[in-house]
C-alpha positions, -999 to +999 in steps of 0.1 A: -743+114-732-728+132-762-725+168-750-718+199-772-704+231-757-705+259-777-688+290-769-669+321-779-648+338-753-648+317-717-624+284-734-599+304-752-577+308-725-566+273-709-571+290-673-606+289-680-612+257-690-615+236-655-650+234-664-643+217-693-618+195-676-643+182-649-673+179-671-652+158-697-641+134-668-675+130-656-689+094-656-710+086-690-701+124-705-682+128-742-678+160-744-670+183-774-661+220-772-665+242-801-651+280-796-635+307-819-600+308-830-596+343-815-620+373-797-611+412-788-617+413-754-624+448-741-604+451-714-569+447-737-577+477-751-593+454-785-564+433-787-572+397-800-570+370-776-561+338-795-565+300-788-544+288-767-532+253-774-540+228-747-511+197-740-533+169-757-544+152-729-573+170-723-607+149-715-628+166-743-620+173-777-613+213-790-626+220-825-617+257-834-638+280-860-638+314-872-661+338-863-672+372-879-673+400-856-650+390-833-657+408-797-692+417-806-715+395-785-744+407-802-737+399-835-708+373-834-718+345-853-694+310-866-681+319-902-680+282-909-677+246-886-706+246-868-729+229-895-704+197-897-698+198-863-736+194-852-739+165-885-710+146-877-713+145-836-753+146-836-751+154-797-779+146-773-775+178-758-764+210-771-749+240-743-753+272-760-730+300-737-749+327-753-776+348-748-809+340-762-811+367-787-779+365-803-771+361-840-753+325-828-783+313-810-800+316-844-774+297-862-778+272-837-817+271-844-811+263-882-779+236-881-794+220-853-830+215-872-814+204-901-789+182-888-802+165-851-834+181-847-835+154-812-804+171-794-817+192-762-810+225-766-800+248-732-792+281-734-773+309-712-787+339-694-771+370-678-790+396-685-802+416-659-819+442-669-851+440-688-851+455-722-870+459-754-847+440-783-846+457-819-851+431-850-839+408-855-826+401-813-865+400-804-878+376-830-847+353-827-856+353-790-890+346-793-877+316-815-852+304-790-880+307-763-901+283-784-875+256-788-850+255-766-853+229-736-840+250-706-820+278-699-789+281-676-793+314-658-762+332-640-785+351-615-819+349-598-820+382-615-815+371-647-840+347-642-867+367-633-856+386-668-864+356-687-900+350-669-907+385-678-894+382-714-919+358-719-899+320-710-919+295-699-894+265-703-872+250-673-850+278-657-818+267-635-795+294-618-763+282-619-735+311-613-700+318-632-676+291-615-642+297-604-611+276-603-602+271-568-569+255-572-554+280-593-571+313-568-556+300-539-548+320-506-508+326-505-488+309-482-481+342-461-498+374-464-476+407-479-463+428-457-455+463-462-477+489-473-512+476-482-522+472-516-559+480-525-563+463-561-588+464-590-589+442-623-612+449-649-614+470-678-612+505-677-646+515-691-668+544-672-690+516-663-662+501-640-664+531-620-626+534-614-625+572-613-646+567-583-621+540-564-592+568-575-610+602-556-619+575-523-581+568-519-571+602-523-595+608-495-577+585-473-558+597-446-525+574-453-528+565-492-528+527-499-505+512-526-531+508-557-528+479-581-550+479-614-546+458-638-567+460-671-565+482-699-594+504-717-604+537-730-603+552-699-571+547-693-561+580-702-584+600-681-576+584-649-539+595-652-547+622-657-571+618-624-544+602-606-521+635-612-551+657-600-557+642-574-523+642-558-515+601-559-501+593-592-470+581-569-492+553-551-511+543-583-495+514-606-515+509-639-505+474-648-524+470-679-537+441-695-519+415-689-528+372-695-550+356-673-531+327-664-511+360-647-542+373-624-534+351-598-500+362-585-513+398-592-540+396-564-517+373-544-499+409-538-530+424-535-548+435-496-577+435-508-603+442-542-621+468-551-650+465-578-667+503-578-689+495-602-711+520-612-752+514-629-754+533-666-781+537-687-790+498-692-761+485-677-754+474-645-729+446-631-743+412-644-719+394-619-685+398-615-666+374-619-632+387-606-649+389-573-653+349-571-612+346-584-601+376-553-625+354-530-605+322-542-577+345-532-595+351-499-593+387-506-620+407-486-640+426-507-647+462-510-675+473-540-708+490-547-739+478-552-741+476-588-766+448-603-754+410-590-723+427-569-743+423-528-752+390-542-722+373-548-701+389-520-726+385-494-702+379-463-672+387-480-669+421-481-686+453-475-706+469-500-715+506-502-742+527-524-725+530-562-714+567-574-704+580-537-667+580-533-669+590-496-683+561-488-663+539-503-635+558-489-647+549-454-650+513-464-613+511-475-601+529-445-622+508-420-608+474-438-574+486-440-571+499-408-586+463-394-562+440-402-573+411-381-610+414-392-601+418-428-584+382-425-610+371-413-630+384-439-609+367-465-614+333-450-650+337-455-646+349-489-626+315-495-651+294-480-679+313-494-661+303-530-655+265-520-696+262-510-710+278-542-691+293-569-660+265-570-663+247-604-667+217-589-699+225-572-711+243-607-700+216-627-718+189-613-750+210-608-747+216-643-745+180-653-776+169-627-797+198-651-774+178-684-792+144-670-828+159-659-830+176-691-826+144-714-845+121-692-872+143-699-870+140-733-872+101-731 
C-alpha cells in the first residue's frame, strides 16, 4: 500500500519519528512523509524548530514544503508541494495529522479530488471539548465529515466529540505513541536530594504557578527541574522569589528534544498541574507517556485526558488546589519504595498501550481495514 503521511510539527524532530521508522518497515507499506520545513513551537518561547536531517537510510522517504503560518494550527496551510506530491505518488491512503477543521484539511479536500480522488482519506482528532467553529472551520468540517473515510481519534473523549459534531464515518482511538527505547528507566536511580520535575511550556494553562506554591508548602523543599520556556516565564520567578524557593528552582528552558531524556533521567518524579481554562483543557499529554517510559511516577491534576492516561501511574489530584497537590508530592516523596514501584508500573503501563510499537501496528490494522473496504 502506498501510504501518505502528512504532517506539520510531530516529524520535524528525528526523536519523533519511530513511528515513521516502524510503519515504513512494515510488510507491504511504501510510505511517504510530507511535513514543513520549520514550525514555532510554543514552548521555545516562538522560536522556529527546523527540519532536521535524517542519515539517509531511513525506510520512508521525507519530502519537505513550506508552510504559511508557521505555529498556527488553525490556519497553517502548505505554501506549495502538496499538489505534486498527491499527482505524482497517487497513494491509496492518505494520513492527515490534523484536525478536521483546519485550513490543511481543506487543501487536502481539493488536491486530493483533483489528483486521486480513490486515495482513502483518515483524519486526526484531539479535540476534547465540544465547540461551535466560526467560518470557514465549521463548513470545512462539515466537508471533511462528508468525505473522509475514518478518523484516528487520540481519546475516547475526542471521540465522543466527533459523534457529537455530527461524524458518522468509522472512528478508531488510537493514543499519542512514545518511543520506548529512547525513555528508558536509568541504570540506577539519583541519589541526593529528590528532584520533582515538569516539562512543558510555560503558558497559564500549564498550571506551573500552582506546582511552585505546593513545593513551597512542603515541609523539606524538593530540588525542582522545569524545563520549557513561555510567556510565563517571567511571572514564576518572580513567584519563586515570593515564595521563598528561588534557591531550589532551576528553570532550564527550552531545550532540543532529543535532550528530554537525560533531563527526566535526573528527575524523581513529574509533575503535570495542569489547569482547565475557558475551552481548554489537557487533550493528552504526551510528556506523561515519555516520564512513564522513564518509569517516573506521576504526580498531576485532573485536567481533560490527564486520569486517563496515568491511570496506575501516579496520583492525580483536583486541578487549581495547590494543597493538594502539595500532599501528593510529599506523600510520593516521602515513600521512596512505593514510588519505585510506581515507576515500574508507569513503564509497563507505557510498553502495553502507548509504546509505538503497539500504536503503530494498530494503526496499520485500521491502514488495511480501511482499504479493504474500499475494494
Amino acid at each position: 500500500m502506498r501510504v501518505l503521511m502528512i504532517s506539520y510539527t510531530s516529524l520535524l524532530q528525528r526523536a519523533y519519528r519511530a513511528k515513521c521508522d516502524l510503519m515504513g518497515r512494515l510488510p507491504g507499506v511504501d510510505l511517504t512523509v510530507l511535513t514543513s520545513n520549520g514550525w514555532k513551537e510554543k514552548w521555545s518561547s516562538g522560536r522556529p524548530v527546523r527540519y532536521e536531517a535524517g542519515d539517509g537510510r531511513e525506510p520512508y522517504r521525507s519530502i519537505l514544503a513550506p508552510i504559511v503560518f508557521a505555529g498556527n494550527g488553525h490556519l497553517a496551510f502548505f505554501r506549495r508541494g502538496l499538489g505534486p506530491v498527491l499527482r505524482d505518488l497517487r497513494p491509496d491512503l492518505i494520513d492527515l495529522e490534523r484536525e478536521p477543521w483546519c485550513l490543511a484539511a481543506a487543501q487536502v479536500l481539493w488536491f486530493r479530488r483533483r489528483y486521486c480522488p480513490r486515495a482513502r482519506l483518515l483524519f486526526h482528532a484531539s479535540q476534547n471539548i465540544l465547540k461551535t467553529y466560526p467560518p470557514p472551520f465549521g463548513g470545512i468540517e462539515k466537508a471533511v465529515f462528508r468525505r473522509a473515510d475514518g478518523a484516528l481519534a487520540r481519546s475516547e473523549t475526542a471521540a465522543r466529540v466527533l459523534r457529537a459534531r455530527g461524524f458518522r464515518g468509522r472512528v478508531d482511538v488510537i493514543p499519542h505513541g512514545v518511543d520506548t527505547d529512547r525513555f528508558a528507566p536509568p541504570a540506577s536511580v539519583p541519589e541526593g536530594v529528590p528532584v520533582v520535575g515538569f516539562v512543558g511550556a510555560l503558558t497559564p494553562q500549564k498550571g506551573v504557578d500552582g506546582l511552585l506554591e505546593a513545593v513551597a508548602r512542603l515541609a523539606h523543599t524538593p530540588h525542582v527541574l522545569i524545563v520549557g520556556d513561555g510567556p510565563e516565564r517571567a511571572r514564576l520567578g518572580a513567584l519563586c522569589r515570593r515564595l521563598g524557593i528561588e534557591g531550589h528552582v532551576e528553570f532550564a528552558g527550552a531545550i532540543p528534544h532529543a535532550r528530554i531524556p537525560e533531563m527526566m533521567k535526573r528527575m524523581t518524579l513529574l509533575a503535570l498541574p495542569a489547569v482547565s481554562l475557558p475551552g481548554l483543557e489537557e487533550r493528552f499529554g504526551r510528556v506523561l507517556l515519555e516520564a512513564m517510559a522513564t518509569g517516573l511516577p506521576i504526580v498531576a491534576t485532573d485536567s481533560g485526558e490527564i486520569p486517563r492516561v496515568v491511570g496506575d501511574a501516579g496520583t492525580v489530584v483536583p486541578e487549581g488546589r495547590p494543597e493538594d497537590l502539595a500532599r501528593a508530592l510529599e506523600e510520593m516523596l516521602a515513600r521512596r519504595e512505593a514510588t519505585a514501584a510506581v515507576g515500574r508500573r508507569a513503564r509497563a503501563r507505557v510498553e502495553e498501550t502507548y509504546s509505538w510499537r503497539v500504536v503503530v501496528q494498530r494503526t496499520f490494522d485500521v491502514y488495511r481495514d480501511v482499504l479493504a473496504a474500499s475494494r
